[in-house]
C-alpha positions, 0 to 999 in steps of 0.5 A: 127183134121178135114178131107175133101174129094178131089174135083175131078176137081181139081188133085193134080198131075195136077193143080197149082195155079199161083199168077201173082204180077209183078207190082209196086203197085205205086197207092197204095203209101205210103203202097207199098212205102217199100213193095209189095201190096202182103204184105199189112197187112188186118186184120193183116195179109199178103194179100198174105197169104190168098190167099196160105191158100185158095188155100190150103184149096181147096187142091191145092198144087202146088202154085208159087209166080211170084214176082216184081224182087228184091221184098221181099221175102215172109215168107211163107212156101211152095209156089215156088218163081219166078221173073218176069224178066224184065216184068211188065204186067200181061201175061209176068208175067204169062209166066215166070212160063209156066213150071208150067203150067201141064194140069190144071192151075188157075190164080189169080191177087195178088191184088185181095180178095175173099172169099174161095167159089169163089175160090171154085166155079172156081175149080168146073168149068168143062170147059177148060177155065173159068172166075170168074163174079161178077154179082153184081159188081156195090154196091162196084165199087160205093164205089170205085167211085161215077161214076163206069164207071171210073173205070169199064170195058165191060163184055159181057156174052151169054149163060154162055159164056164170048164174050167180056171184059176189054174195057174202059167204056164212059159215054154214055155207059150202065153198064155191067152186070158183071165185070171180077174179076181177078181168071181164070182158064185155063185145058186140051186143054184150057193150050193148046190153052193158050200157042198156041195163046201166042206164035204166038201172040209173034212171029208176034208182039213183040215188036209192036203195038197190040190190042191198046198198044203201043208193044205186051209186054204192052198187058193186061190179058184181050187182051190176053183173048179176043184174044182167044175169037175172035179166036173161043175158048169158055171162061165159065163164072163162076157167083158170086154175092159179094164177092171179093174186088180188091187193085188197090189206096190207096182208095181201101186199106183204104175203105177195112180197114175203112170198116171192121171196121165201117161195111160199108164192109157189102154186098161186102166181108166176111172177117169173112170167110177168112182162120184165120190162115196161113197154110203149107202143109205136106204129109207122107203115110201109106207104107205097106208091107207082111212079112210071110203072115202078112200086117205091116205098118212103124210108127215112135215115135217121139217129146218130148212126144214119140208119135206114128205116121205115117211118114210125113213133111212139103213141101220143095218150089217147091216140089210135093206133091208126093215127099215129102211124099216119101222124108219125109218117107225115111228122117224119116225112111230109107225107100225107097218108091214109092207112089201107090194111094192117101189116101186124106187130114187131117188137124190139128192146132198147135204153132209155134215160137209163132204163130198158123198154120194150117197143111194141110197133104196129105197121100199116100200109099206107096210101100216099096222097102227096110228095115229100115235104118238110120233116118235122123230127129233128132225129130224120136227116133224110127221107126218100122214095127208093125201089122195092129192092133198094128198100130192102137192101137199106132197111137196117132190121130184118123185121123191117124187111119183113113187115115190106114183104107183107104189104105185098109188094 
């Protein structure tokens, strides 16, 4: 079992990571022939699936799937599902899911890789609005393309902010000094002016030319961020060198698989440094309570080898992370709690159905406001309210003991 801090860029309460996959994926054909490009396996494994284990990883909880309508459905636990509707770019995918939006929102293309420290770099971004910039895009766009103008757009970057983007290279144009790698992140006052600048854009054009598209609705990620740009708003670039690839042909995909391979991969992305097994998140807490002048804490024994733990379980799809814990413990115990202060995050490994997982769980201290009651988990053979120091005697895991010790007791 492993423990790591919180990242206070980034609150539990506010951020959500949305995973835009309203295409087709026709250039990838014959792998998207049955299948989403989400779903091609790397490594024998789901692309789609790292990109929830990173995003887990970094503590984020709050992860939806916007999906090509009538795409399969993905076989991972945890994540909220929506469909786009009858969309097919990426800002009408996006604005399908605006009531996830809260105060901190982080975008990520479901055709992109990267490793999890350009993920983590975008979380430590202060600005309202930042964008991920691979300043060292040229070696891997060469191996896509031996012109990389084809396939490249304009990047223009003054200062740490971006000024211009997502424009068709010609042939007498000079290489740009970073290309936009499709991870962005919108919080506070930057969600505001995302949905202002949307919406007005919406109400004067739908259905009409704008920015060079044939209506509105065809409108690319990158108008849309240039848009806001135009309008004043400042857009932080986030700086990388390597680190990502982008699943856009059937080249694309092949190059990734040859290259890991032969080890031609060398230079673009760390594959090695991808989250190895799939992840789910659970939350549970410590609830205290003081009878007759003495702090006690709920613990529940369960599974076939009757081990103490604290109350927990995994998320439901679409579920805060604050109302599993509290769920979970009522569900285990019959104890009605409201969650008073976050405890951080532990995180273990185990088989399931024989497959290895990686449990990501978040504590909370809770406050009871009831005794007791029926347990509705048949893996629970007893739940009680013991001491603090009996507590830490029973508890199974060290980690436990540990997230006991943080509720300050």
């Amino acid at each position: 079992m492993s423990s790591r801090p919180t990242r206070t860029a980034v609150t539990l309460e506010d951020a959500t990571v949305v995973i835009l996959a309203g295409g087709t994926g026709s250039r990838l054909s014959p792998y998207t022939d049955r299948q989403p490009k989400w779903n091609l396996p790397i490594r024998s494994q789901p692309l789609l699936q790292y990109l929830v284990a990173m995003a887990h990883q970094e503590g984020l909880t709050r992860v939806t799937l916007v999906r090509r309508s009538g795409a399969m459905d993905p076989a991972i636990p945890c994540i909220e599902v929506r469909d786009a509707g009858e969309t097919r770019n990426m800002v009408g995918t996006l604005f399908q899911v605006e009531d996830r939006f809260r105060n901190d929102c982080i975008i990520t293309y479901a055709d992109i890789l990267y490793e999890p420290r350009i993920l983590e770099a975008l979380c430590g971004s202060e600005a309202d609005i930042s964008l991920v910039v691979d300043l060292g895009w040229e070696d891997y766009f060469r191996k896509r393309n031996p012109d990389p103008r084809l396939i490249a757009e304009s990047m223009e970057c003054a200062s740490g902010r971006v000024v211009g983007l997502g424009q068709p290279l010609s042939a007498d144009d000079p290489l740009p000094s970073g290309q936009y790698v499709g991870l962005l992140r919108f919080r506070n006052s930057g969600i505001e002016t995302l949905r202002s600048v949307y919406h007005e854009l919406r109400e004067e054009f739908s259905g009409r030319p704008w920015r060079g598209r044939a209506q509105f609705e065809l409108a690319y990620m990158t108008d849309l961020i240039q848009e806001i740009i135009d309008r004043g708003y400042p857009v932080c670039a986030v700086p990388v060198t390597h680190g990502w690839v982008e699943f856009d042909t059937r080249h694309d995909y092949e190059m990734v698989l040859n290259g890991d391979k032969d080890g031609s991969l060398a230079g673009v992305i760390d594959l090695d440094s991808l989250p190895p097994l799939p992840t789910v998140i659970s939350a549970g807490g410590v609830a205290l309570r003081e009878l007759n002048g003495k702090r006690e804490i709920l613990v529940v024994c369960q599974g076939g080898a009757r081990e103490w733990r604290l109350p927990k379980g995994m998320q439901d799809r679409g579920e805060e992370v604050r109302d599993t814990a509290i769920r979970e413990v009522l569900e285990e115990t019959g104890v009605h709690c409201e969650a008073d202060a976050y405890l951080g995050r532990e995180s273990w490994s185990y088989e399931y159905d024989g497959r290895q997982w990686r449990e990501i769980c978040h504590f909370f201290r809770l406050v009871p406001s009831g005794d007791i009651g029926q347990t509705l988990d048949p893996d629970i053979h007893e739940a009680k309210w013991t001491g603090v120091q009996e507590a830490l005697a029973l508890l199974k895991f060290d980690c436990e003991k540990d997230v006991v010790k943080r509720a300050g007791v």
